[in-house]
PyMOL Python script that loads the backbone (N, CA, C, O; Angstrom):
from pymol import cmd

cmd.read_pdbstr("""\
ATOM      1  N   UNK A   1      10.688  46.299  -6.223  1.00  0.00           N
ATOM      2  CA  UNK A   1      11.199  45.750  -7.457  1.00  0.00           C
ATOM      3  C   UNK A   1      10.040  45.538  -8.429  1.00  0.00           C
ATOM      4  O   UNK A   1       8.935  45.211  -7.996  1.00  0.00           O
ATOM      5  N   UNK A   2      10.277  45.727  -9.806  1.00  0.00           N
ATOM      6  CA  UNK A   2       9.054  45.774 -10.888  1.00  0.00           C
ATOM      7  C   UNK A   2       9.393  44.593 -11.439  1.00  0.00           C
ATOM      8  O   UNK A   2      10.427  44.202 -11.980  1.00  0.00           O
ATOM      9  N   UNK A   3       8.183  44.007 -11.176  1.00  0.00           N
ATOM     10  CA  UNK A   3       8.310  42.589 -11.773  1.00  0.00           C
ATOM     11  C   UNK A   3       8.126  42.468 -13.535  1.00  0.00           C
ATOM     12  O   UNK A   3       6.993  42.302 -13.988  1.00  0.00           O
ATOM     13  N   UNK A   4       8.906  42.532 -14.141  1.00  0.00           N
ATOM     14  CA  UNK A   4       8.795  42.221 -15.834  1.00  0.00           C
ATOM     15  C   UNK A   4       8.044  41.003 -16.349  1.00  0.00           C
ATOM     16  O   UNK A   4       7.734  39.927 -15.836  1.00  0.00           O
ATOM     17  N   UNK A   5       7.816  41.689 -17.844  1.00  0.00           N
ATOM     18  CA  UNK A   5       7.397  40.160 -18.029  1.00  0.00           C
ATOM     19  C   UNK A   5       8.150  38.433 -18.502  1.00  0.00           C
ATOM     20  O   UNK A   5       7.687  37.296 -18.599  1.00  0.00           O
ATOM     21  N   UNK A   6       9.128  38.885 -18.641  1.00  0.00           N
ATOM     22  CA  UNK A   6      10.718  37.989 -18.300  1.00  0.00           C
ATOM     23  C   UNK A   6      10.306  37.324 -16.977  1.00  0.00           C
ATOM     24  O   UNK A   6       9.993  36.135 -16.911  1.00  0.00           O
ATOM     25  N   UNK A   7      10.324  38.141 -15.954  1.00  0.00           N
ATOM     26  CA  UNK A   7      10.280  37.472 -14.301  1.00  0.00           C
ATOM     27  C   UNK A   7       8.841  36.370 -14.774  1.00  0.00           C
ATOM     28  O   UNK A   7       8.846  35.147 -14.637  1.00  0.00           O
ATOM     29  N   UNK A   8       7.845  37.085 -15.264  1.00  0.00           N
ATOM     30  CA  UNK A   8       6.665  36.635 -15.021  1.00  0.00           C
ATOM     31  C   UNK A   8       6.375  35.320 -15.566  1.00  0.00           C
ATOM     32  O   UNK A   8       5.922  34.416 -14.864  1.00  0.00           O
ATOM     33  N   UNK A   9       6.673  35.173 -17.029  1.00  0.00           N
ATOM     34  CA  UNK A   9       7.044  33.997 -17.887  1.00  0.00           C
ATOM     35  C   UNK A   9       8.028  32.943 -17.106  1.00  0.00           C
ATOM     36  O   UNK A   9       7.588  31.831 -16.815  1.00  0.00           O
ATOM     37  N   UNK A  10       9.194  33.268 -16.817  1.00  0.00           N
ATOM     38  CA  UNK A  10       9.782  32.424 -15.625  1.00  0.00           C
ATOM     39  C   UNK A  10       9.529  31.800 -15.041  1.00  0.00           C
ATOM     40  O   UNK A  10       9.794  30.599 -15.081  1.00  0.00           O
ATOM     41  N   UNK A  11       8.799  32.480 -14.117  1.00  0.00           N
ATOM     42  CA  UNK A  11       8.010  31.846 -12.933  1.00  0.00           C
ATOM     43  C   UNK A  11       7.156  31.058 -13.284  1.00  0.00           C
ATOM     44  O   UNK A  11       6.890  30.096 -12.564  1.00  0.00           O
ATOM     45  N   UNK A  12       6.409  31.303 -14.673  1.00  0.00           N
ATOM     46  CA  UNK A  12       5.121  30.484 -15.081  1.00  0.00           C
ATOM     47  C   UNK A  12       5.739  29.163 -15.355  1.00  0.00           C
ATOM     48  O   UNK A  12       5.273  28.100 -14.944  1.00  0.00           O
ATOM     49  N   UNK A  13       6.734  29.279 -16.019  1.00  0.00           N
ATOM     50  CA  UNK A  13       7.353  27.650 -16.944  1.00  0.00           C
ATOM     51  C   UNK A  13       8.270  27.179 -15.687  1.00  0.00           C
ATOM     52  O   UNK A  13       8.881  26.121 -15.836  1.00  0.00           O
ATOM     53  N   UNK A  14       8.414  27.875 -14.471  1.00  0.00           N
ATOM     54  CA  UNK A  14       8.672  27.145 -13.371  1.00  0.00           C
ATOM     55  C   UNK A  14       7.528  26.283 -12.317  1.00  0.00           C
ATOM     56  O   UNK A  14       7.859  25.235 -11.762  1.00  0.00           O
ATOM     57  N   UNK A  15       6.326  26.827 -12.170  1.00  0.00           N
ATOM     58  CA  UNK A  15       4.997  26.554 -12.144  1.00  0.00           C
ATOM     59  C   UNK A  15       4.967  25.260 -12.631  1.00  0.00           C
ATOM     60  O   UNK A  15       4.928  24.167 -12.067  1.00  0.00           O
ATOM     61  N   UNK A  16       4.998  25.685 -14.078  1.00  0.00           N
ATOM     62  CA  UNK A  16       4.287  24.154 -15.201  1.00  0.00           C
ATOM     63  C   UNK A  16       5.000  22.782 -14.578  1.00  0.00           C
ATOM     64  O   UNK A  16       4.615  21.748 -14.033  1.00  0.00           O
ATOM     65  N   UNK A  17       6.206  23.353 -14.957  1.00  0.00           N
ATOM     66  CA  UNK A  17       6.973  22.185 -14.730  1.00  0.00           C
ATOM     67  C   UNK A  17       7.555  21.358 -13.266  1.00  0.00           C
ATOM     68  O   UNK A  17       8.009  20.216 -13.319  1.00  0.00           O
ATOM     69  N   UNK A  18       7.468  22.014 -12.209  1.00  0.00           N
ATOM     70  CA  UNK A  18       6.649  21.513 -10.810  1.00  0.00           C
ATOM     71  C   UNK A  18       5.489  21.122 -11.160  1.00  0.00           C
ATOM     72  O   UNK A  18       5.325  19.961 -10.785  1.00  0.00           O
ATOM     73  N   UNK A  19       4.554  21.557 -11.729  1.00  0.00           N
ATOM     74  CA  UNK A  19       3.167  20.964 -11.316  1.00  0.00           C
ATOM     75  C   UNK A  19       3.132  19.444 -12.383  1.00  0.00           C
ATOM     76  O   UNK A  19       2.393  18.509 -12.075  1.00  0.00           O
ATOM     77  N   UNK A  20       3.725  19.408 -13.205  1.00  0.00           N
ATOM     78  CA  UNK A  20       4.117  18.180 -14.098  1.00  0.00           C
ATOM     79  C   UNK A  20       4.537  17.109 -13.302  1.00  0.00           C
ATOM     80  O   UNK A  20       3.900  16.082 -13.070  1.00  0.00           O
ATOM     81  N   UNK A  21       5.798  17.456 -12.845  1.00  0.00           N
ATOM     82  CA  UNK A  21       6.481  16.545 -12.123  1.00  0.00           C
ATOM     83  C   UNK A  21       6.242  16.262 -10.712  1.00  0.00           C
ATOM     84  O   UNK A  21       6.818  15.322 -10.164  1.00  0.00           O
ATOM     85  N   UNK A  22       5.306  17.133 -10.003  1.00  0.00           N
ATOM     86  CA  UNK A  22       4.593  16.468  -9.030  1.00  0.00           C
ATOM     87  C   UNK A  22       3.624  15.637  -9.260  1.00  0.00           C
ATOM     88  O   UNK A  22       3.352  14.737  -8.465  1.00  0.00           O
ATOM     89  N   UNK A  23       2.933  15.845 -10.457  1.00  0.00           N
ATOM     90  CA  UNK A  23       1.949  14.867 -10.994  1.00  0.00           C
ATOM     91  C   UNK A  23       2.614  13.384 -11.267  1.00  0.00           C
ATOM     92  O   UNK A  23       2.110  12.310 -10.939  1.00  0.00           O
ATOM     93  N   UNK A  24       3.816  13.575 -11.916  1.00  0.00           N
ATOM     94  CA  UNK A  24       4.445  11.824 -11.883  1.00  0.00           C
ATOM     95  C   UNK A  24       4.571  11.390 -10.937  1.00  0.00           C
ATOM     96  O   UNK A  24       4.296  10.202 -10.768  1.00  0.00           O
ATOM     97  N   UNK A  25       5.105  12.284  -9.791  1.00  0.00           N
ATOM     98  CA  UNK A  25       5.761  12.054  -8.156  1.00  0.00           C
ATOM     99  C   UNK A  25       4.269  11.291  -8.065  1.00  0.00           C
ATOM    100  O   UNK A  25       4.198  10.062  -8.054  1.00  0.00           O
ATOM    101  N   UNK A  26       3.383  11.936  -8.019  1.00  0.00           N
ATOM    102  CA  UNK A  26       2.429  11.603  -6.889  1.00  0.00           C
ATOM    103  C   UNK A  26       1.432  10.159  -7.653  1.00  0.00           C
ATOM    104  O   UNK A  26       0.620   9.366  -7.176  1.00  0.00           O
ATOM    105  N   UNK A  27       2.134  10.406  -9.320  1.00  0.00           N
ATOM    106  CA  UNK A  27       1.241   8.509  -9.560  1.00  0.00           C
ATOM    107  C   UNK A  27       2.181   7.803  -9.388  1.00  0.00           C
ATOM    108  O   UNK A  27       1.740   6.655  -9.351  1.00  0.00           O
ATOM    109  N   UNK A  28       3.460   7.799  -9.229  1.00  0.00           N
ATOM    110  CA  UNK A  28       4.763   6.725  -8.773  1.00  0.00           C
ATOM    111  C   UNK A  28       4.566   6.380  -7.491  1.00  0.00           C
ATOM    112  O   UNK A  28       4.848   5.266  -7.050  1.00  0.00           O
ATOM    113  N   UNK A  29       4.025   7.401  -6.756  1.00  0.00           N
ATOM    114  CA  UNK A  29       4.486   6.985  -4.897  1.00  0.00           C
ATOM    115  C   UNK A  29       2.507   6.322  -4.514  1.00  0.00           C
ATOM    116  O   UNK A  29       2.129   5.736  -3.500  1.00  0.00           O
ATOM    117  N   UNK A  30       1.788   6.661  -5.562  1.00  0.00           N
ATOM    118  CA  UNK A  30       0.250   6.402  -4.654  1.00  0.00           C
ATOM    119  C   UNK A  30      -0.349   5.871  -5.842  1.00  0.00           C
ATOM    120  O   UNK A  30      -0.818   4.789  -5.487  1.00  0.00           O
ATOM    121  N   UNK A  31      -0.571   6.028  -6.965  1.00  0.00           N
ATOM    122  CA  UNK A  31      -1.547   4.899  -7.920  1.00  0.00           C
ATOM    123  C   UNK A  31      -0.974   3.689  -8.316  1.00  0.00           C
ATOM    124  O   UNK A  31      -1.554   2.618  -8.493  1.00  0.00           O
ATOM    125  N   UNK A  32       0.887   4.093  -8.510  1.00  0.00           N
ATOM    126  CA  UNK A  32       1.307   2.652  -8.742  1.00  0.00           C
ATOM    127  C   UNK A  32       1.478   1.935  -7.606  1.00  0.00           C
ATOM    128  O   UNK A  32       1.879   0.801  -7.869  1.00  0.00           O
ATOM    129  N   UNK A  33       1.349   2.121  -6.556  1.00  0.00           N
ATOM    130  CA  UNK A  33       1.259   1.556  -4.856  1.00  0.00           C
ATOM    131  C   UNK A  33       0.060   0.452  -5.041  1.00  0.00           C
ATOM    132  O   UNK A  33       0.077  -0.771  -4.902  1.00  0.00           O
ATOM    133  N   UNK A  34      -1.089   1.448  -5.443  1.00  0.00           N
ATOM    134  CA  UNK A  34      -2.454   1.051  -5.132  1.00  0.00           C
ATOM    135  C   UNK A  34      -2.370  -0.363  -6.066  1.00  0.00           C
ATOM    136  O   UNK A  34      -2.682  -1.463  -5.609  1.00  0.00           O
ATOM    137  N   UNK A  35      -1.734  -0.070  -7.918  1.00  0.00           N
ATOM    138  CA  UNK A  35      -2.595  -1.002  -8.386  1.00  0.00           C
ATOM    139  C   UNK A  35      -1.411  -2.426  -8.400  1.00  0.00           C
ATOM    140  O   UNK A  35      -1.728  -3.559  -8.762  1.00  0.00           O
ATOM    141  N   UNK A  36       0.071  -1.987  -7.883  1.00  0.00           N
ATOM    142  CA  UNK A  36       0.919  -2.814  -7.315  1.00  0.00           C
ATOM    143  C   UNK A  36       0.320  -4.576  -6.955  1.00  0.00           C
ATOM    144  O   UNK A  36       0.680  -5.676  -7.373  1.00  0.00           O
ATOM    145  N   UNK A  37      -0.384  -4.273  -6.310  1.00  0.00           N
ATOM    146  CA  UNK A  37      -1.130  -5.779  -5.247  1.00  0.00           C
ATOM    147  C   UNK A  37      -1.608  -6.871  -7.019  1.00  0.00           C
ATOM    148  O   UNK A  37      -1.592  -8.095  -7.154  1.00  0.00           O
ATOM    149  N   UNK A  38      -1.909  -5.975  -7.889  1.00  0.00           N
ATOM    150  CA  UNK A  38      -2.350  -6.522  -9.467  1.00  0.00           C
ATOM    151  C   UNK A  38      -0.873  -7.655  -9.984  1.00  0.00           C
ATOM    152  O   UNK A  38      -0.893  -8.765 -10.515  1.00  0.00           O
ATOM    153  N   UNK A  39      -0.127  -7.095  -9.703  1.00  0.00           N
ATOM    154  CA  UNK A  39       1.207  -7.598 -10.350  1.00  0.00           C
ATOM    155  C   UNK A  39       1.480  -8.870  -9.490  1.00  0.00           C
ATOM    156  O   UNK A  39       2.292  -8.775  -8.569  1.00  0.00           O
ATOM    157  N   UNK A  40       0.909  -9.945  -9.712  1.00  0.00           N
ATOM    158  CA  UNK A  40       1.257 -11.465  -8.804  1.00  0.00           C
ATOM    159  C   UNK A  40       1.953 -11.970  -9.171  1.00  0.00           C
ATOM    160  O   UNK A  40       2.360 -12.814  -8.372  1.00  0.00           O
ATOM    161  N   UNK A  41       2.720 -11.968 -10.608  1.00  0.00           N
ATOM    162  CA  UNK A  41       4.080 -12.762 -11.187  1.00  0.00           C
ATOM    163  C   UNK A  41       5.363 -12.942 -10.059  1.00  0.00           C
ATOM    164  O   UNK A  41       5.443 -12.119  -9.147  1.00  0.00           O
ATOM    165  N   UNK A  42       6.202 -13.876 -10.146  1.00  0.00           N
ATOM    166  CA  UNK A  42       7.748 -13.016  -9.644  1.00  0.00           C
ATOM    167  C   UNK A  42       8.736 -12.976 -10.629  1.00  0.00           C
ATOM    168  O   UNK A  42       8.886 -13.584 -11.689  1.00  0.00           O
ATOM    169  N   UNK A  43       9.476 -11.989  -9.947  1.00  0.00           N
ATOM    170  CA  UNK A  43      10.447 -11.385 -10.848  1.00  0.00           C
ATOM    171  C   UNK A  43      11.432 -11.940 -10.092  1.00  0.00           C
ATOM    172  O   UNK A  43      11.213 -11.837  -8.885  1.00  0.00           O
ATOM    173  N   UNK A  44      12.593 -12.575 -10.432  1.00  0.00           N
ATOM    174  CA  UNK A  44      14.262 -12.889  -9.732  1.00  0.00           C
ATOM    175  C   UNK A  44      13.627 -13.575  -8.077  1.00  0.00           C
ATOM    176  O   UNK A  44      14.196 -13.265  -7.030  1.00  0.00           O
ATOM    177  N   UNK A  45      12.833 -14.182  -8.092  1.00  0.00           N
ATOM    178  CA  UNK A  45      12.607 -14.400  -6.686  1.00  0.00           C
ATOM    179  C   UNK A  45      11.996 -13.923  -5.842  1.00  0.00           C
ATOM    180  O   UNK A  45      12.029 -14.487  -4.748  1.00  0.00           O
ATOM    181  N   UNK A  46      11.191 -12.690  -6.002  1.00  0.00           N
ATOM    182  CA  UNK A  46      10.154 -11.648  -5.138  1.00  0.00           C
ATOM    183  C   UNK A  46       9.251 -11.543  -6.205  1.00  0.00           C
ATOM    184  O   UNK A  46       9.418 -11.915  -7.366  1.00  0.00           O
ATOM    185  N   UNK A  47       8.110 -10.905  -5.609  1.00  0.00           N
ATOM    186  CA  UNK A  47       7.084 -10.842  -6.536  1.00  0.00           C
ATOM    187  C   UNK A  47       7.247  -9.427  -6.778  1.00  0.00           C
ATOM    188  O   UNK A  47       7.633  -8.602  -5.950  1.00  0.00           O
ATOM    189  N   UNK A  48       6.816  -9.143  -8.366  1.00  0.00           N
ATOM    190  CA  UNK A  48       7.192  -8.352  -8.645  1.00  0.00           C
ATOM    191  C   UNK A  48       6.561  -6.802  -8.157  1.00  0.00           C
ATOM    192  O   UNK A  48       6.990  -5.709  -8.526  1.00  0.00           O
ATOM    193  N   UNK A  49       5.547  -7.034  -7.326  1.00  0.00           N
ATOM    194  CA  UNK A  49       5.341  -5.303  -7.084  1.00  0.00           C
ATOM    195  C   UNK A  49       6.440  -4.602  -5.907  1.00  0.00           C
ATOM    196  O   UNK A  49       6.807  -3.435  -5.762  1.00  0.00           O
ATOM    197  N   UNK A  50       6.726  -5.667  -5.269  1.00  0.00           N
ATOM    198  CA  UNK A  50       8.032  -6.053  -4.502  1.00  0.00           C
ATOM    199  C   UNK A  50       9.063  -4.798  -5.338  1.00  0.00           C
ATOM    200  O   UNK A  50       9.403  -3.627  -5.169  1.00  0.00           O
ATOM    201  N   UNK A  51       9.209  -5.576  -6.018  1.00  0.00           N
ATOM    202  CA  UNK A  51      10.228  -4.751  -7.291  1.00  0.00           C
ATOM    203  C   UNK A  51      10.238  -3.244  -7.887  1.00  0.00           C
ATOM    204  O   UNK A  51      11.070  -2.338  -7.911  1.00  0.00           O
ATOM    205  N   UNK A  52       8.697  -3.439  -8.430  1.00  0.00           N
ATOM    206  CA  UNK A  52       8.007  -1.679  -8.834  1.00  0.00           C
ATOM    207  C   UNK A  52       8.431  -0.783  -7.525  1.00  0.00           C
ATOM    208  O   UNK A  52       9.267   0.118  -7.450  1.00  0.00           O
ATOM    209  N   UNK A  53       7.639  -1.295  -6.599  1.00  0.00           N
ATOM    210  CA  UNK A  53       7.559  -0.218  -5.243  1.00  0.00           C
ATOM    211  C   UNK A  53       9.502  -0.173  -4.687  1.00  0.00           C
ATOM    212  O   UNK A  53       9.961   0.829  -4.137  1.00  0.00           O
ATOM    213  N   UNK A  54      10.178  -1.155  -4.915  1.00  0.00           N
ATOM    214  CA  UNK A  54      11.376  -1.204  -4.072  1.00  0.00           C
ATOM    215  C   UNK A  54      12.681  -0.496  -5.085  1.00  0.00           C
ATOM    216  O   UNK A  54      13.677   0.071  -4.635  1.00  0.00           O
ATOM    217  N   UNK A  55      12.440  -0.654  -6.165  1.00  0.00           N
ATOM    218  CA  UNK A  55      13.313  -0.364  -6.738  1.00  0.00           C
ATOM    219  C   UNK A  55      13.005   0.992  -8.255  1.00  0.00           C
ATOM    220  O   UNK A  55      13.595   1.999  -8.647  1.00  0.00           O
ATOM    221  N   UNK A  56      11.842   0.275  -8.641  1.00  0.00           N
ATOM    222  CA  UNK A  56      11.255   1.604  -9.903  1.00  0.00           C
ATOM    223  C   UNK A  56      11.132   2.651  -9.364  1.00  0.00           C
ATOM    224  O   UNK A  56      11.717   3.613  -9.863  1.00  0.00           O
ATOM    225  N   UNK A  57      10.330   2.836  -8.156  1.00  0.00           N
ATOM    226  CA  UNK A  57       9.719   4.260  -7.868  1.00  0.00           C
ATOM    227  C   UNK A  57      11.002   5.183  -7.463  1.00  0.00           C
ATOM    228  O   UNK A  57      10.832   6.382  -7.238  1.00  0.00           O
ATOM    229  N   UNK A  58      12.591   4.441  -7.359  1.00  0.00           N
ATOM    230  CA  UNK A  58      13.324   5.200  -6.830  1.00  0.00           C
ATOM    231  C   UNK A  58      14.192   5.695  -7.762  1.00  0.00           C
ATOM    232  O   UNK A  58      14.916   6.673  -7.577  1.00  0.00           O
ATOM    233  N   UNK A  59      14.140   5.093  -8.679  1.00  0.00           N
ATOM    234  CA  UNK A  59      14.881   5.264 -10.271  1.00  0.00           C
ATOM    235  C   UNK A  59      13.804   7.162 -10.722  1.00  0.00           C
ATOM    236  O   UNK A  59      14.042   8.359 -10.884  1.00  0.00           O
ATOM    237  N   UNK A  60      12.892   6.395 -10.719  1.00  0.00           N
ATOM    238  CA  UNK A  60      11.965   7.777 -11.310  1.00  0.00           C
ATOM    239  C   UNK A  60      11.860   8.746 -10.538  1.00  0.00           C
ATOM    240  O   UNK A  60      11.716   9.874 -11.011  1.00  0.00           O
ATOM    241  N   UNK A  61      11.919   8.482  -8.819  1.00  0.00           N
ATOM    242  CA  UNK A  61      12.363   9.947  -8.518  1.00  0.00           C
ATOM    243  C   UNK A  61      14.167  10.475  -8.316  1.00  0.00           C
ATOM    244  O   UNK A  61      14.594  11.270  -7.479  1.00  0.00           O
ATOM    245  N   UNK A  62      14.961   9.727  -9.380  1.00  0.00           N
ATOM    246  CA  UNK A  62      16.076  10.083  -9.561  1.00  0.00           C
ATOM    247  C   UNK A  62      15.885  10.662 -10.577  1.00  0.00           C
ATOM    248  O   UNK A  62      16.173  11.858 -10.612  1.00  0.00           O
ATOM    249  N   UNK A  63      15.422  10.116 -11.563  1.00  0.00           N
ATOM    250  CA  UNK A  63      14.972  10.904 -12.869  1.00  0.00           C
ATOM    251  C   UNK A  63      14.260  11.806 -12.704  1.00  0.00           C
ATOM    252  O   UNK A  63      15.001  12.787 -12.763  1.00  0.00           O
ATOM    253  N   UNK A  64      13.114  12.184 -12.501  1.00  0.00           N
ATOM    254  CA  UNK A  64      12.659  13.508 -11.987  1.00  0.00           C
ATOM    255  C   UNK A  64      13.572  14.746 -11.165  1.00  0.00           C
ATOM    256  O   UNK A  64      13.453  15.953 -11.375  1.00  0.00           O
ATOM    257  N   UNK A  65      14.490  14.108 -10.196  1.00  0.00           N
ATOM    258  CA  UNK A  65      15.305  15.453  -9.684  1.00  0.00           C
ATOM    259  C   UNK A  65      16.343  15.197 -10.715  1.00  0.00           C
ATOM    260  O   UNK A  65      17.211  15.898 -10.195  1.00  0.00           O
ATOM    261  N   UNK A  66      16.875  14.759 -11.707  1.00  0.00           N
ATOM    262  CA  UNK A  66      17.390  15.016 -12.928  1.00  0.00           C
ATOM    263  C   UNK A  66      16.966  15.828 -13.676  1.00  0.00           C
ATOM    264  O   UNK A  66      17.641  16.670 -14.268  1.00  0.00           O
ATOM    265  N   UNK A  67      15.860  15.683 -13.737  1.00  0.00           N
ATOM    266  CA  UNK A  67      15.191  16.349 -15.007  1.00  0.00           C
ATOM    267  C   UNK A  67      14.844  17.797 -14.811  1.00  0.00           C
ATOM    268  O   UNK A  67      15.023  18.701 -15.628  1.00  0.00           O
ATOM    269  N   UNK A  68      14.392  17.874 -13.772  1.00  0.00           N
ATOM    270  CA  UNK A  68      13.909  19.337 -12.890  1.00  0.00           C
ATOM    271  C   UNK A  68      15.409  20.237 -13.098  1.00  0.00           C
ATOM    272  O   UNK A  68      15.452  21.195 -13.870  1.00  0.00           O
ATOM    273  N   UNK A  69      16.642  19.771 -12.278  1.00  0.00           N
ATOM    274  CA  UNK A  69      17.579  20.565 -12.404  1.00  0.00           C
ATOM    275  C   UNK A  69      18.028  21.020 -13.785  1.00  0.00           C
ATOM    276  O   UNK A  69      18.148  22.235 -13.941  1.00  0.00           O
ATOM    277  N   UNK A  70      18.336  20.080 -14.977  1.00  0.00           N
ATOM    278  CA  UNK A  70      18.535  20.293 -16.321  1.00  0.00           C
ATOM    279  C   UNK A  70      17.544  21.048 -16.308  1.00  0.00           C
ATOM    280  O   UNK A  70      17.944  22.055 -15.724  1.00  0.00           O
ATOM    281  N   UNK A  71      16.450  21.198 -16.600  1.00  0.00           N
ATOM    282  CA  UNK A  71      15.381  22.010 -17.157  1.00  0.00           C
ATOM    283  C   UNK A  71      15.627  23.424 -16.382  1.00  0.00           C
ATOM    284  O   UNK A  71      15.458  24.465 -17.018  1.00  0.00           O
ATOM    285  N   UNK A  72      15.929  23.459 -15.343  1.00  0.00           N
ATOM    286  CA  UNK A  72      15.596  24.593 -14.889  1.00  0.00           C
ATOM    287  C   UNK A  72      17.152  25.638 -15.323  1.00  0.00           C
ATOM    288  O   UNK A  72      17.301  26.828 -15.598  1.00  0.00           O
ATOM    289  N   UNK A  73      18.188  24.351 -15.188  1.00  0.00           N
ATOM    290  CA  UNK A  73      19.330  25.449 -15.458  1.00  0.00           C
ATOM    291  C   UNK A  73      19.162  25.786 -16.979  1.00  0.00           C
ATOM    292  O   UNK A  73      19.575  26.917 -17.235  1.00  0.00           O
ATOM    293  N   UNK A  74      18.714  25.171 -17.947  1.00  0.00           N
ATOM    294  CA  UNK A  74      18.370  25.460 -19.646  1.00  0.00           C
ATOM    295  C   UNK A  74      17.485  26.827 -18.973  1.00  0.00           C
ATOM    296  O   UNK A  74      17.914  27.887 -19.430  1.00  0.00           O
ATOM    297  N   UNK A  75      16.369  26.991 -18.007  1.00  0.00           N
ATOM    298  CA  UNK A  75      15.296  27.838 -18.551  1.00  0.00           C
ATOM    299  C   UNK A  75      16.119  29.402 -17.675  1.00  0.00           C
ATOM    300  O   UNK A  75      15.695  30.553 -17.779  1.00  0.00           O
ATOM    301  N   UNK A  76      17.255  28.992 -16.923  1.00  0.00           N
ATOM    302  CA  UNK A  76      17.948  30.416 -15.905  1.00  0.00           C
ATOM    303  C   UNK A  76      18.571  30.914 -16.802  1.00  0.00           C
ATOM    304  O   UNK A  76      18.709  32.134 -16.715  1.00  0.00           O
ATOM    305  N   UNK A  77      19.218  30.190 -18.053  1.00  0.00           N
ATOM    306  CA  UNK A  77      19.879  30.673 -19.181  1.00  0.00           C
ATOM    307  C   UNK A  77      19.099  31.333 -19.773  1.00  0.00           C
ATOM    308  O   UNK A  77      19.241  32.549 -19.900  1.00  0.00           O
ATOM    309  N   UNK A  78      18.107  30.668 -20.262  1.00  0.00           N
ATOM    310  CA  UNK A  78      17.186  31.515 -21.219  1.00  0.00           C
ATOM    311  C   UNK A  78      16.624  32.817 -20.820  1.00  0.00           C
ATOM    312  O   UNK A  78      16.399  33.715 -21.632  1.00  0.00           O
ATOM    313  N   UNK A  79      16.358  32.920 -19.301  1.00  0.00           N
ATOM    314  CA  UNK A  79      16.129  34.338 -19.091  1.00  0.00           C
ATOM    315  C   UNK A  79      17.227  34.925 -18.139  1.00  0.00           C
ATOM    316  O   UNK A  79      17.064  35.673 -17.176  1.00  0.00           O
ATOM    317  N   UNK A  80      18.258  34.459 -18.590  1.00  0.00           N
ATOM    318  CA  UNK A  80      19.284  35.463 -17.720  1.00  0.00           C
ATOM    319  C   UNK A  80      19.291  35.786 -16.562  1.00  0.00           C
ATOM    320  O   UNK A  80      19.415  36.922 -16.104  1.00  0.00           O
ATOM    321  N   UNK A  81      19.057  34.052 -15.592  1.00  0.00           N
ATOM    322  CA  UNK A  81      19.098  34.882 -14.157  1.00  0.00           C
ATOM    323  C   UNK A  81      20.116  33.240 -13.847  1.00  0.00           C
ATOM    324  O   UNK A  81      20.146  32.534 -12.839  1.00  0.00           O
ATOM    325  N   UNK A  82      20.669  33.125 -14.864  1.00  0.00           N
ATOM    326  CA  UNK A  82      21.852  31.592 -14.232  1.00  0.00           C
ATOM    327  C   UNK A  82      22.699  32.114 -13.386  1.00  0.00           C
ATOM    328  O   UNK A  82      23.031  33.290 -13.237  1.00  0.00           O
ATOM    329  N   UNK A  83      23.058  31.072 -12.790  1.00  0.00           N
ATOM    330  CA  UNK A  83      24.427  31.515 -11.136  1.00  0.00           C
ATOM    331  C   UNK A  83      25.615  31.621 -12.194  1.00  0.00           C
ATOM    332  O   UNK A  83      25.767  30.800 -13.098  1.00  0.00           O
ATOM    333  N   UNK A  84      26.492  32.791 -11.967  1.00  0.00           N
ATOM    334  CA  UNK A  84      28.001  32.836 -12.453  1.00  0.00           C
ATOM    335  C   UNK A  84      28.642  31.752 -12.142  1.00  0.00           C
ATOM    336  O   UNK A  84      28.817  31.818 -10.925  1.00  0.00           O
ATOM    337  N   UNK A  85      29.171  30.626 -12.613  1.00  0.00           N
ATOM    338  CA  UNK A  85      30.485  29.755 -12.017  1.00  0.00           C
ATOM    339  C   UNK A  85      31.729  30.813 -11.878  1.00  0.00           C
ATOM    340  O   UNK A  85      32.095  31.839 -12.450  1.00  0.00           O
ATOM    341  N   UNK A  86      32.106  30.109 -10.959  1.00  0.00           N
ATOM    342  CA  UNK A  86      33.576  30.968 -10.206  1.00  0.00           C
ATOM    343  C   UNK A  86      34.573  29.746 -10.571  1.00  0.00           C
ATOM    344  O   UNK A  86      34.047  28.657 -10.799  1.00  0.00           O
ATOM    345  N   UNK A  87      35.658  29.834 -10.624  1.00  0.00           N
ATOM    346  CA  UNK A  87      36.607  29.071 -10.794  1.00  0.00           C
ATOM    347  C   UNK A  87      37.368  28.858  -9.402  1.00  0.00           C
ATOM    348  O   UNK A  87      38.355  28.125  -9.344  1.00  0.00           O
TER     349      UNK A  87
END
""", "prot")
cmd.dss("prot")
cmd.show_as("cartoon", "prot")
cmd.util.cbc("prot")
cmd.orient("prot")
């Protein structure tokens, strides 16, 4: 198969945008961990890194596999390789 430059561009802005969103993944799950222990207030009764780590980091990797799928089905359109819906 001859790879075009359609395929090639594709793949690239599929690239980018994994390597983006592993970059948030990976300061949500390990720098905001680290600087977590900083946050001594409480929030509702727990202290709040309690909170960041228990409840934020899971919101944002909901938002991230949100965002990934939208983006990617916008970019299968744009180069014409989207799944047919069947009825």
């Amino acid at each position: 198969m001859q790879i075009t430059e359609n395929h090639r561009q594709y793949w690239q802005k599929n690239l980018n945008i994994t390597a983006i969103l592993m970059a948030v993944w990976f300061v949500v799950t390990f720098v905001m961990a680290y600087f977590a222990r900083d946050l001594n207030f409480v929030f509702f009764g727990w202290p709040f890194s309690f909170w960041a780590a228990a409840q934020g980091s899971l919101v944002v990797y909901v938002a991230i596999i949100w965002y990934y799928a939208h983006y990617m089905n916008k970019l299968d359109h744009a180069h014409g390789v989207a799944e047919v819906e069947e009825d």
